[in-house]
Backbone as CSV, one residue per row, in Angstrom:
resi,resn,N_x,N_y,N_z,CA_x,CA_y,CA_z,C_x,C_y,C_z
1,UNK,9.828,46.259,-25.571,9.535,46.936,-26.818,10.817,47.109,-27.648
2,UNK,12.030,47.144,-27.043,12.877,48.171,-27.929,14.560,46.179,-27.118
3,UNK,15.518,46.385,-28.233,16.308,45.069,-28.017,16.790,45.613,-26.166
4,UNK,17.248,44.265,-26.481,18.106,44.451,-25.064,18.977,45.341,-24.904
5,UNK,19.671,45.519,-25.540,20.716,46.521,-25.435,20.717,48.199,-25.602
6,UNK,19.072,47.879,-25.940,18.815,49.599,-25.581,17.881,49.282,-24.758
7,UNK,17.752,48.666,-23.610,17.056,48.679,-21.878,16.565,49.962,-21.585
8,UNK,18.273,51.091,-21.344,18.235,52.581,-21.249,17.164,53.155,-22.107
9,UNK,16.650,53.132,-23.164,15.678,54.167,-24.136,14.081,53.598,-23.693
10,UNK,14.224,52.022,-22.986,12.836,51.919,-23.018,11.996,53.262,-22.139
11,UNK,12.163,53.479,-20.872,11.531,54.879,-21.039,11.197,55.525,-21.847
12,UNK,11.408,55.865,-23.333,10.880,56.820,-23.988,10.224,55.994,-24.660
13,UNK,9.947,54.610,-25.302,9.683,54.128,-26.090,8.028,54.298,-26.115
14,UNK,7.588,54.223,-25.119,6.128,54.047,-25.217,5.499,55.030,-25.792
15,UNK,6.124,56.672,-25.652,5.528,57.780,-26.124,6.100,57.728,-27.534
16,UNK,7.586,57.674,-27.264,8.159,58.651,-29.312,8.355,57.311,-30.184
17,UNK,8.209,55.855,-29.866,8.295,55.256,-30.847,6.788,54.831,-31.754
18,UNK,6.789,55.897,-32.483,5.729,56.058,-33.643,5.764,55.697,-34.659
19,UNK,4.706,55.016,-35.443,4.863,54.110,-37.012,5.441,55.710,-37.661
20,UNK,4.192,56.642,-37.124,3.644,57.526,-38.558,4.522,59.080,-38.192
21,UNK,4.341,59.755,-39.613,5.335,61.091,-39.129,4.086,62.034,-38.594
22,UNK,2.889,61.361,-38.725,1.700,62.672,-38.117,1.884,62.288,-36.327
23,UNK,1.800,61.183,-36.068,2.302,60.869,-34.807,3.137,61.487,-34.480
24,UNK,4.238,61.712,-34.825,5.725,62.122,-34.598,4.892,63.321,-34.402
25,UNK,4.388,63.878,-35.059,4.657,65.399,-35.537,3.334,66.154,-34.173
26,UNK,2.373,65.058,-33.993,1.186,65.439,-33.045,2.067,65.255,-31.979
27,UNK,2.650,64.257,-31.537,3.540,64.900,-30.553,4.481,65.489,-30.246
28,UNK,5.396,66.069,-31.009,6.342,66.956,-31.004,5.498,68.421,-30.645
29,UNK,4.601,68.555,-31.104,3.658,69.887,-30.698,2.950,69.634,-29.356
30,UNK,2.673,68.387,-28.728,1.806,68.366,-27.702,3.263,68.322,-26.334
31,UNK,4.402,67.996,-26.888,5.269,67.829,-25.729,6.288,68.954,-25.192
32,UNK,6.207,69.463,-24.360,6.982,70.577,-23.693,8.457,70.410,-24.035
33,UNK,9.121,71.701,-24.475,10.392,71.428,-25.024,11.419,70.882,-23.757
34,UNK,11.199,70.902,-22.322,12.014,69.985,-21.547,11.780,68.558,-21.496
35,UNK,11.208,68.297,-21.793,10.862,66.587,-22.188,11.003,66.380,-22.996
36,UNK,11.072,67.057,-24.051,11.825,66.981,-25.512,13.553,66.834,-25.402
37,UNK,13.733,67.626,-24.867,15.494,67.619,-24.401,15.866,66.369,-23.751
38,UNK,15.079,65.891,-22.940,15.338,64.760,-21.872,15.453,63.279,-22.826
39,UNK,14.484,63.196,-24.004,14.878,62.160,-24.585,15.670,62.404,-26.270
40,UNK,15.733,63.986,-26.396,16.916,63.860,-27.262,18.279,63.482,-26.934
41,UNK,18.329,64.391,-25.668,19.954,63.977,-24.586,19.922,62.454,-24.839
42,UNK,19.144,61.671,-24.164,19.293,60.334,-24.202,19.465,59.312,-25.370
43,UNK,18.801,59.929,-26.554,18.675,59.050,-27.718,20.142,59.338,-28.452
44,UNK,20.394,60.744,-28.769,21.232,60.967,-29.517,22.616,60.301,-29.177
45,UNK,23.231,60.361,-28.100,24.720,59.316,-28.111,24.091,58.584,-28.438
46,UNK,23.244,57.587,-28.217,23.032,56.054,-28.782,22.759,55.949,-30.519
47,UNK,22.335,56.886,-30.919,22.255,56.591,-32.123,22.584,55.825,-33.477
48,UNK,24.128,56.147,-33.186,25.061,55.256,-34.134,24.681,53.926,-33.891
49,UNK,24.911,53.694,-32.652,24.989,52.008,-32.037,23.530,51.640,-32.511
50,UNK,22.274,52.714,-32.235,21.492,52.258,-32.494,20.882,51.533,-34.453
51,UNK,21.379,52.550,-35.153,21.678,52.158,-36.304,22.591,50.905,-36.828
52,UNK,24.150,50.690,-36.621,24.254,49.526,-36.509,23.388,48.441,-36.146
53,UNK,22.996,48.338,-34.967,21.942,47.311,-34.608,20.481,47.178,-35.726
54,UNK,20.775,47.822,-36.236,18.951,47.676,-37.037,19.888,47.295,-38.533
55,UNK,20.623,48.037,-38.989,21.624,47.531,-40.356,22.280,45.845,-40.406
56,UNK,21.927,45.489,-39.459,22.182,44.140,-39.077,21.307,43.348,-39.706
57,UNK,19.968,44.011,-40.366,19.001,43.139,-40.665,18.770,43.696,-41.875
58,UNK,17.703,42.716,-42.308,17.466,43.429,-44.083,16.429,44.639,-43.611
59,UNK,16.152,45.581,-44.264,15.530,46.221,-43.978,14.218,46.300,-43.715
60,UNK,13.282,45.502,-44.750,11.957,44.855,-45.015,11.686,43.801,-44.476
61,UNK,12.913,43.406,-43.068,12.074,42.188,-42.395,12.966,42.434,-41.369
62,UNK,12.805,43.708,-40.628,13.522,43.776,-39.305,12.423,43.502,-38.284
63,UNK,13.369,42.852,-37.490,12.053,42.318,-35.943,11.548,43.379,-35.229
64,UNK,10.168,43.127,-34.849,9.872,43.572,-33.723,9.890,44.958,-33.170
65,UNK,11.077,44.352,-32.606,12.303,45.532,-31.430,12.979,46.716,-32.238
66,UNK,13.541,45.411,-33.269,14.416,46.664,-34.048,13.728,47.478,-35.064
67,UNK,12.240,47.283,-35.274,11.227,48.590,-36.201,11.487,49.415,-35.129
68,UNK,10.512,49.051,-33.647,10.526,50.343,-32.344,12.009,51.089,-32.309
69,UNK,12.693,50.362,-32.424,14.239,51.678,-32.417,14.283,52.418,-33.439
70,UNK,13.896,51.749,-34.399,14.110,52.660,-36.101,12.966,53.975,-35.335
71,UNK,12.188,53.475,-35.007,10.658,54.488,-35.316,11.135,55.768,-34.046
72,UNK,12.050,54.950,-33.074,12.568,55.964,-31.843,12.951,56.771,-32.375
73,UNK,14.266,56.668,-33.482,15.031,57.112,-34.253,14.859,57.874,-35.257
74,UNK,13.309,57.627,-35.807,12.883,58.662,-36.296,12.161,59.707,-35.689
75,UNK,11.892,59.769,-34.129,11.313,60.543,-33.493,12.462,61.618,-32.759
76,UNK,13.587,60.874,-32.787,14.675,61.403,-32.450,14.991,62.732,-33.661
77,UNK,14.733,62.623,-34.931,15.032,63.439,-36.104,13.818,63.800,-35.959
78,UNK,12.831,63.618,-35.701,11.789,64.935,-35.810,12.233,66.075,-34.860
79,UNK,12.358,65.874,-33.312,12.392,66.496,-32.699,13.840,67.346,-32.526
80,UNK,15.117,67.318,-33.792,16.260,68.035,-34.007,16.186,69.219,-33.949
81,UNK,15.644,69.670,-34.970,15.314,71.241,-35.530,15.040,71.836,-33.660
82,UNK,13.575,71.270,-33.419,13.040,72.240,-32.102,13.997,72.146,-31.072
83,UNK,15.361,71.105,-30.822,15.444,71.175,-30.197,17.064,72.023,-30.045
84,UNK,17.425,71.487,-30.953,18.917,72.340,-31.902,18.907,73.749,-32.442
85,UNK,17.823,73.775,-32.898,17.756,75.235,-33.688,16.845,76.227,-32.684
86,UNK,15.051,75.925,-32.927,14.451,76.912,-32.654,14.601,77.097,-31.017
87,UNK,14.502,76.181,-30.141,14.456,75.659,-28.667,12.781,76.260,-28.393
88,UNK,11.841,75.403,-29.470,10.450,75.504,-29.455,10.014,74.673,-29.983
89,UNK,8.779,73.608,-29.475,8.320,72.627,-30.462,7.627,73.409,-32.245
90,UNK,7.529,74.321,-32.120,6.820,75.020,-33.214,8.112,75.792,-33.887
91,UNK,7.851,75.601,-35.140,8.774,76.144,-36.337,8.744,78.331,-36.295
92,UNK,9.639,78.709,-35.631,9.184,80.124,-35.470,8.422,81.024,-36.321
93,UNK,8.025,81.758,-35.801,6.948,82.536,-36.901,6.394,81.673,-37.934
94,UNK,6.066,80.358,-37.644,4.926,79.701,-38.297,2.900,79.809,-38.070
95,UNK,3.403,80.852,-36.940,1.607,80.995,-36.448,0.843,79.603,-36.629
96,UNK,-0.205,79.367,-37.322,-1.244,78.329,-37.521,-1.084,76.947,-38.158
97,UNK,0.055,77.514,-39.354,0.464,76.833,-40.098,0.722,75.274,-39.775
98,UNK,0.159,74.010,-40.200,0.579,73.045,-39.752,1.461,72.117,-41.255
99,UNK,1.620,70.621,-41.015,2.263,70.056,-41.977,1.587,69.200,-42.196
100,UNK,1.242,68.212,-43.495,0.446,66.948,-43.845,1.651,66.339,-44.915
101,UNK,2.145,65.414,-44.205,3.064,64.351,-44.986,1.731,63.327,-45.602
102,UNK,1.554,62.947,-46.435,1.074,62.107,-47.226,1.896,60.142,-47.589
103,UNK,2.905,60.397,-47.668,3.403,59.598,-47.891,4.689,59.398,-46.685
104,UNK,5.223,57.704,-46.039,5.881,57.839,-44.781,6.966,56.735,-45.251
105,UNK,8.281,56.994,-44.203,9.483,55.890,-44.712,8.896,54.719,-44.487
106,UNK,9.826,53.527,-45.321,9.141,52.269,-44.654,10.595,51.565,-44.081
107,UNK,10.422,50.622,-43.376,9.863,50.417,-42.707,9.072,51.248,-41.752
């Protein structure tokens, strides 16, 4: 799913690499904040490298592999806030409240 050179992230790939931010966002609420930690720890050093590797290509015709890292990468920035700030998948004292993005990055 994800290039060779991120081997290490395929573990997470199957769950957090998501097209959509409602994806992202349905699972950031369905996943326990220690499994949240387990693949922020892991994603975040790689990041940079992982960016280089996808800037390598035009943006609107990256392969494959390198959308699934972008999309890791954006699952990686969803899950910042809960995991940096609140140390809760839920935005504090948000009670019920949910989010509807309408419109999503592209690739």
């Amino acid at each position: 799913m994800l290039p060779e050179e991120f081997a290490d992230l395929e573990p997470f790939a199957g769950k957090w690499s998501l097209a959509t931010e409602r994806e992202r966002y349905s699972t950031r609420m369905a996943t326990p904040i220690q499994e949240m930690r387990a693949f922020y720890d892991a994603v975040t050093p790689r990041a940079e490298a992982a960016m280089a590797y996808i800037e390598r290509f035009p943006f609107d015709e990256l392969p494959e592999d390198a959308l699934h890292l972008l999309h890791l990468l954006y699952s990686m920035i969803e899950v910042s806030f809960p995991i940096e700030v609140w140390h809760q998948p839920r935005v504090p004292d948000s009670g019920a409240t949910s989010f509807d993005s309408f419109t999503e990055p592209r690739p």
